[in-house]
N, C-alpha and C positions, 0 to 999 in steps of 0.2 A: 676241166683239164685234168689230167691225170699222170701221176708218175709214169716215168719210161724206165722198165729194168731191161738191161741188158744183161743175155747170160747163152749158154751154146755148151751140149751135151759134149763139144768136142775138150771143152777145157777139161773132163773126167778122164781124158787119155793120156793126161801129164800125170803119171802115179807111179810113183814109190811107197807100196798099203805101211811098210814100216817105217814109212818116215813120218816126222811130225805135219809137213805138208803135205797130205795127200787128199784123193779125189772124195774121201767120206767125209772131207767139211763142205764140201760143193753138195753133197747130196744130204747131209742135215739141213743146211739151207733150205733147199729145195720143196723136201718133205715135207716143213714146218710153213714154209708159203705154200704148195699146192692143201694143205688143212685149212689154210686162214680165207673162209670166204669173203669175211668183211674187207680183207683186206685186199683179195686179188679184184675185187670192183674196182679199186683205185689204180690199179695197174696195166701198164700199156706194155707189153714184153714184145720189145727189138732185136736182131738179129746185129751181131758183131760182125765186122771184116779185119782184112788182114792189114796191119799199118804200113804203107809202103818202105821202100827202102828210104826216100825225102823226107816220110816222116820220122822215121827212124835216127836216122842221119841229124833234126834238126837237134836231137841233146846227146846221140851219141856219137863217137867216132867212127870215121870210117868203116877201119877193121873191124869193130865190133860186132856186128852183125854173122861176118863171113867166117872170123874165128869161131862162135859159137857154132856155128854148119860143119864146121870142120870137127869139133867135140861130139858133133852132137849124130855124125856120119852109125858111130858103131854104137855111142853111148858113150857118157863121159863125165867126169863131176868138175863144175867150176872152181868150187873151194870143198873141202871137206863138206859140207853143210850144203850144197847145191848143185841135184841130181841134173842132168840135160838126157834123158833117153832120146831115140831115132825123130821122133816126133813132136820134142818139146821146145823146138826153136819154133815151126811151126806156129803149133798153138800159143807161144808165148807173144806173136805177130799178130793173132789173133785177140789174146790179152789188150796187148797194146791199142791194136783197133777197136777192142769193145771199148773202151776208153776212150777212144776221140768219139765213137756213135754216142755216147752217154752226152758228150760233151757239144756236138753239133746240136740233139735233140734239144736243149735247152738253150744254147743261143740263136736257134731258127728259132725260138720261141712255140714250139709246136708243145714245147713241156716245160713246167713252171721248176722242175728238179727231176735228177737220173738218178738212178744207183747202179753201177758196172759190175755185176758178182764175174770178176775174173778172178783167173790162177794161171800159169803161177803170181803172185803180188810182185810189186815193184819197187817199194822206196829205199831198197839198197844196192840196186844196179845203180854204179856208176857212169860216165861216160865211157870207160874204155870196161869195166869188169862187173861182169855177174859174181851176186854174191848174197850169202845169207836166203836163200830160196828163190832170188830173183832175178830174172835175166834183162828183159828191157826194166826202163823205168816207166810205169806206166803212168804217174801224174804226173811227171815233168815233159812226156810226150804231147797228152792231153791242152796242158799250159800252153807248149809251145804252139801246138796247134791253132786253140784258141787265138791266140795272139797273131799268127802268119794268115789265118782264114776268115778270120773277123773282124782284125787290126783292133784289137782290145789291147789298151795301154800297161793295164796294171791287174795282176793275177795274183791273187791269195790260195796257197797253199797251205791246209792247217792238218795235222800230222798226228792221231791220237794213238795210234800205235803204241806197245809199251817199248818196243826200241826204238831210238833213234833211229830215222830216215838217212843215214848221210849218204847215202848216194844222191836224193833230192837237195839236199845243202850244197851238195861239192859243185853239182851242176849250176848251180842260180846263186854260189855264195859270191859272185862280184854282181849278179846283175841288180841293178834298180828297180825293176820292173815286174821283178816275182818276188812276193814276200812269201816265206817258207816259217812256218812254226811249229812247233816239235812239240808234246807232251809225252816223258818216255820216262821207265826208271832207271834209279841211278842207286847204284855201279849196274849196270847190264849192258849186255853187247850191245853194238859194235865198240862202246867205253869213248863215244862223239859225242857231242851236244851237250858238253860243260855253257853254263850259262852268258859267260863270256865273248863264247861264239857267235859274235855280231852279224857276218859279212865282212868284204874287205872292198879297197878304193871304192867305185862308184855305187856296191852295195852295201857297203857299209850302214847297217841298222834295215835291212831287208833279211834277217837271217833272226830269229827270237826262239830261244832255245826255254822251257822249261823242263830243268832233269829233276824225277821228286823222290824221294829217300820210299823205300819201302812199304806196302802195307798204306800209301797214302790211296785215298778211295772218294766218295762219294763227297763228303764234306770239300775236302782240300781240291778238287779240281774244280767246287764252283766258285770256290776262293780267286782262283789264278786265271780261270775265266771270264771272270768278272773284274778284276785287280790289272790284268794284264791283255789277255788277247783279245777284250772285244775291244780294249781303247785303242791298240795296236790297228787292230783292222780298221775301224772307222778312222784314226787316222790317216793310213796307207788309203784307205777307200777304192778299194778293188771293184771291178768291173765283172769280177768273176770269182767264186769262192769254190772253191776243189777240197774235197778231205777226203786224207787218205785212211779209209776207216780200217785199219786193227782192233780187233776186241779181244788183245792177247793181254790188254790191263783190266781182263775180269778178274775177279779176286780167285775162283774157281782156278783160271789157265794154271795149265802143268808150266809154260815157259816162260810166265814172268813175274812180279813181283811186286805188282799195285792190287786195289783193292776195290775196284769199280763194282756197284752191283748194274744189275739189268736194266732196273730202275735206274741208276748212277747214266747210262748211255743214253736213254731214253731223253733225260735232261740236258745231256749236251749237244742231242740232237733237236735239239727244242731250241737251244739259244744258238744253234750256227743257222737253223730255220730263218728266226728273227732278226741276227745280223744280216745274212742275203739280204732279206726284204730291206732290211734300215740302211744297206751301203749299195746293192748292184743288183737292183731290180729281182731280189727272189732269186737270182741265176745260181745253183747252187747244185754241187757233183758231188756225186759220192763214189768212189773206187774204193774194190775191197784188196783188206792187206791183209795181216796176220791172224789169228784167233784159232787155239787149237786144244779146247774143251769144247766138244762139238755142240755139247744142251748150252752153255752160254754162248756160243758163238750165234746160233741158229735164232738163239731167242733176243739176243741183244740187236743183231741186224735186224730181226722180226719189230723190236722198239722203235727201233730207228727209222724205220718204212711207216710203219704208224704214227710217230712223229709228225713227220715231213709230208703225206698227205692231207693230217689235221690240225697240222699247226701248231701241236700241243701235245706233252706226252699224255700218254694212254692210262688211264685212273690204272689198266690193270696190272702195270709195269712201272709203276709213281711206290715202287716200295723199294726202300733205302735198306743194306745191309746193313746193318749194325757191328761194326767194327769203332772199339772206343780201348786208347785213343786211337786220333790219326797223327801222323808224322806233323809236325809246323808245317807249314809254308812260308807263313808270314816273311822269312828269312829271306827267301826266294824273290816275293815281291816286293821288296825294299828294295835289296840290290838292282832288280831290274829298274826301279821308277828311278834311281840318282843314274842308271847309268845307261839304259837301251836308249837311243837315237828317239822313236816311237814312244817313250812313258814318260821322259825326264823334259822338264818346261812345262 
């Protein structure tokens, strides 16, 4: 059985070449896979559709959808930071449904793991507003999906993004039944995902924020890995594990402010591998999100892919940057174990 990627030439027509999101991260990608012969044997590449208006509807508001067509009629910016040209609601429906295809492939079980290369990314559309580069939200589509098409109880969302998601938070921070966790740095936009950030009423302790000080890398994320989100997940014991993969916390990214190496991705693609298999049958999605150092973006996903077909990072991408020190964590996972819902008991 073999990975399913999902990916469609049309998502390269969402492009603004000066913005930091545009369609030359989609074609570093690309390049870097059609080279890799070992690895395109492992690969089943699937054709995206357009997510209906229902599915759309199921995390965002109504209006949502039809304001966006109305911005997006001449051309328009959502916020400063989030271009909509004539054709990028469009393909952003397209996004959204390569997202549920990633996500049907693997719970028809026809694929043991997806990977979605869309764009624009998603985990800072809110219910009512696009924002930060992204119009729907594409893993909280995906989630919902799973859950209304498969009657899956409990869905894990894990967020390595180096900003916080909170459009993915703001949607699922009361529900029960989606656990959302966040690894992002801190002080950086959107200035969300203080560690505090539980959830509220019935989701209360479904929301697990790690925000990590600067420059933290390779070391400190197997720290908090291992300390905090795989105990979280096998406690929660999801039925389905979603990551919404950013590689904007390479150390390399112009836009953020950790210190992952290639190697560093590699590795925590290797232990959310492990967790699937140990909590929800292997069932395990990958949607792409931010990353815009194009040779780390391309090569980090490249880890990640080789990963999750072998079960194991790849000897050739097992090399650690050497950044000394790193920021503490320790700090971090203290607080979290006396006080998240999921680490305290």
């Amino acid at each position: 059985m073999s990975l399913a990627l999902i990916s469609h030439d049309h998502y390269l027509d969402h492009d603004q070449p000066e913005h930091p999101e545009n369609a030359n991260r989609l074609r570093a990608i690309h390049a870097l896979l059609a080279a890799d012969d070992d690895l395109q044997q492992h690969l089943t590449t699937l054709e995206p559709r357009h997510a209906s208006v229902a599915e759309i509807e199921a995390v965002h508001v109504p209006s949502h959808l039809p304001n966006l067509q109305r911005m997006g009629q001449f051309g328009d910016w959502a916020d400063p930071e989030t271009y909509i040209l004539p054709d990028s609601v469009e393909i952003a429906q397209l996004a959204a449904g390569g997202s549920i295809v990633a996500t049907d492939a693997v719970l028809s079980g026809l694929h043991p793991n997806a990977f979605a290369l869309v764009r624009p990314p998603g985990h800072h559309a809110t219910a009512d507003q696009a924002m930060g580069f992204c119009l729907f939200n594409n893993a909280a589509i995906a989630a919902a999906f799973a859950q209304r098409e498969y009657g899956l109880k409990r869905v894990a969302i894990l967020d390595w993004d180096v900003h916080h998601g909170n459009g993915t938070q703001d949607i699922f921070y009361t529900n029960p039944d989606v656990l959302y966790i966040s690894t992002h740095g801190w002080p950086l936009w959107p200035g969300s995902g203080h560690w505090k950030e539980m959830g509220e009423n019935a989701g209360l302790g479904t929301t697990l924020n790690l925000p990590l000080r600067p420059l933290t890398g390779d070391m400190g994320f197997n720290l908090i890995f291992e300390h905090t989100i795989a105990p979280a997940i096998r406690r929660f014991e999801p039925e389905l594990l979603i990551i919404s993969a950013g590689y904007d916390a390479h150390v390399y990214d112009p836009l953020g402010n950790l210190a992952l190496s290639t190697g560093g991705y590699a590795q925590l693609a290797s232990i959310v591998y492990n967790l699937a298999a140990e909590c929800c049958d292997g069932r395990l999605v990958g949607l792409l999100e931010g990353g815009y150092n194009l040779e780390a973006l391309a090569q980090s996903l490249n880890a990640t892919l080789h990963t999750w077909v072998s079960g194991q990072p790849a000897p050739a991408f097992n090399q650690e940057f050497s950044h000394t020190p790193e920021p503490d964590v320790m700090w971090l996972i203290e607080h979290l174990r006396r006080e998240h819902p999921l680490l305290k008991g």
